[in-house]
C-alpha angles and dihedrals in degrees: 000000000000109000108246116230131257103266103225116206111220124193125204107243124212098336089225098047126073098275086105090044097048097041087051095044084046100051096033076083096081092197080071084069086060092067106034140003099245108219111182114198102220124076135285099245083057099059098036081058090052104047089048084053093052109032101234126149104234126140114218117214111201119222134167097208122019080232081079098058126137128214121239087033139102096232123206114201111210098227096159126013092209117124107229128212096223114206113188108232105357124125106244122177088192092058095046082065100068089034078069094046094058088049101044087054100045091057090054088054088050100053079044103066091231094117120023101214145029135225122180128206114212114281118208096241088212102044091052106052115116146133095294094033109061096151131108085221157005090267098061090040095053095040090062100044097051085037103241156125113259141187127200102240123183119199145196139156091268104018136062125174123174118189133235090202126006127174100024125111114260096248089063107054098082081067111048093039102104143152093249085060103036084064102032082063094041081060097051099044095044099049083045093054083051103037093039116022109037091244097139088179114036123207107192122179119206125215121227111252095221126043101294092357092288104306093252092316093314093109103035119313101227093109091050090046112041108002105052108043085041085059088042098064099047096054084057085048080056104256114150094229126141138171138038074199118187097256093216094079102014091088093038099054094045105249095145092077097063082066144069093222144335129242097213112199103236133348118285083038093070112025087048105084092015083071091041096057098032109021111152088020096056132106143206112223133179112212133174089055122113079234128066112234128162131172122196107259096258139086129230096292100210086181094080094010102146092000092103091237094119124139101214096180101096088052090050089045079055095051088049086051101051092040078049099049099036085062096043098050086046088062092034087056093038090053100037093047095092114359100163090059091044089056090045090055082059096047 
């Protein structure tokens, strides 16, 4: 019997950023049918809108329930009938509104089991914001809604850099960084390194909260006071963590290389350089979820939003890690279901 293909979810994005671009650029190449059955949550009069506007050879395939979908085809689930006035780059509550209900309903199907797996095209934070979406991103949304813990986890071929707080001003870190958190991310990236990733034995570096750490408390004395013991204390639990490292050099010397992921402190401390060294082959993973989902490393980017400038590498980085990760948690969990009875066969 031939092996059916992982059926990737894909959400709309903001309807006047470069989502529809980048999904129709990524699946115009037909060898990308070979490794997944594309099914895009919007409506069919939208897409076809938006391949006339950009020129791109895709052939759209109508459904009514992603249930429905058909392999070898790049599906279209009908989730609304309105016609929508689309303006490139402008900020438009009406449209936030359908940008959610594309993502709502791709999460249902997720849950589901009607797609494996789920992409995610940029949503404007602001634009979006509602009544049933209170979040300042899809991580927290989705976190809630498959009622889970998630890390923002951004991955490339040679980079991987999980986050201790993401999206959280920068006055307030000091005070959410805990070490109920501090371990409570060490457990997710780690399991998700495992689970996910193949890494048996996980070396994971930690970056200082303050400016080199804090210089010994002159310069702050989180790190002194909750990093490092915290860090302490699971190396003595046996995890393989080191640092904290002053982020300054850490991504300039090359450190990052001696070590299967880093925990960055907050945000901008973090996706900085991990841009920087892997902007456009990046990925934007949330581990941690019972459900695979990715997003390419970039926002909507209004600034060249219908002007058919769109880089869709980084979405279609995103299909191939989900496809990736999706196979890889399936043998994690089939080796890991009864290990003791698996050793006893050998035996």
């Amino acid at each position: 019997m031939k092996k059916q293909n992982i059926k990737i979810g894909i959400s709309i994005g903001d309807l006047n950023g470069i989502g529809s671009e980048i999904i129709l650029k990524t699946f115009a190449d037909n060898r990308m049918l070979e490794f997944c059955t594309p099914i895009v949550f919007a409506n069919t009069k939208l897409m076809s809108f938006y391949k006339k506007h950009f020129d791109v050879n895709t052939n759209i395939q109508g459904i009514n329930d992603a249930s429905e979908a058909i392999e070898g085809k790049f599906n279209v689930v009908n989730v609304w009938k309105n016609h929508l006035k689309i303006n490139f780059g402008k900020e438009d509550i009406f449209l936030g509104d359908f940008a959610f209900q594309s993502l709502e309903a791709a999460t249902a199907a997720l849950k589901a089991n009607t797609i494996d797996a789920l992409v995610t095209a940029p949503i404007h934070k602001k634009v979006i914001q509602s009544e049933k979406f209170k979040f300042p991103g899809h991580t927290d949304y989705l976190a809630q809604a498959l009622e889970g813990e998630s890390l923002m986890f951004m991955i490339s071929e040679n980079l991987k850099v999980g986050l201790l707080t993401d999206h959280v001003p920068v006055k307030n870190v000091p005070q959410v960084i805990t070490e109920k958190l501090i371990t409570k991310k060490l457990q997710l990236i780690t399991h998700s390194l495992k689970a996910d990733f193949k890494v048996q034995r996980p070396k994971i570096a930690f970056l200082g909260i303050n400016p080199h750490s804090g210089d010994n408390g002159v310069i702050g004395d989180e790190d002194d006071k909750i990093l490092k013991p915290t860090l302490e204390k699971l190396r003595e639990q046996g995890h393989l963590v080191f640092g904290p490292y002053a982020a300054d050099s850490f991504f300039g010397t090359k450190n990052y290389e001696n070590f299967d992921a880093v925990i960055a402190a907050y945000h901008d401390q973090g996706l900085i350089p991990f841009k920087t060294l892997s902007f456009g082959s990046g990925v934007n993973y949330t581990a941690g979820l019972s459900r695979v989902r990715t997003s390419p490393d970039h926002g909507t980017a209004f600034e060249i939003a219908g002007k058919n400038e769109a880089n869709h590498q980084s979405f279609q980085e995103a299909v191939h890690a989900a496809i990736t990760i999706f196979k890889n948690r399936k043998e994690y969990q089939k080796l890991t279901k009864n290990p003791l009875k698996k050793q006893g066969k050998k035996l």
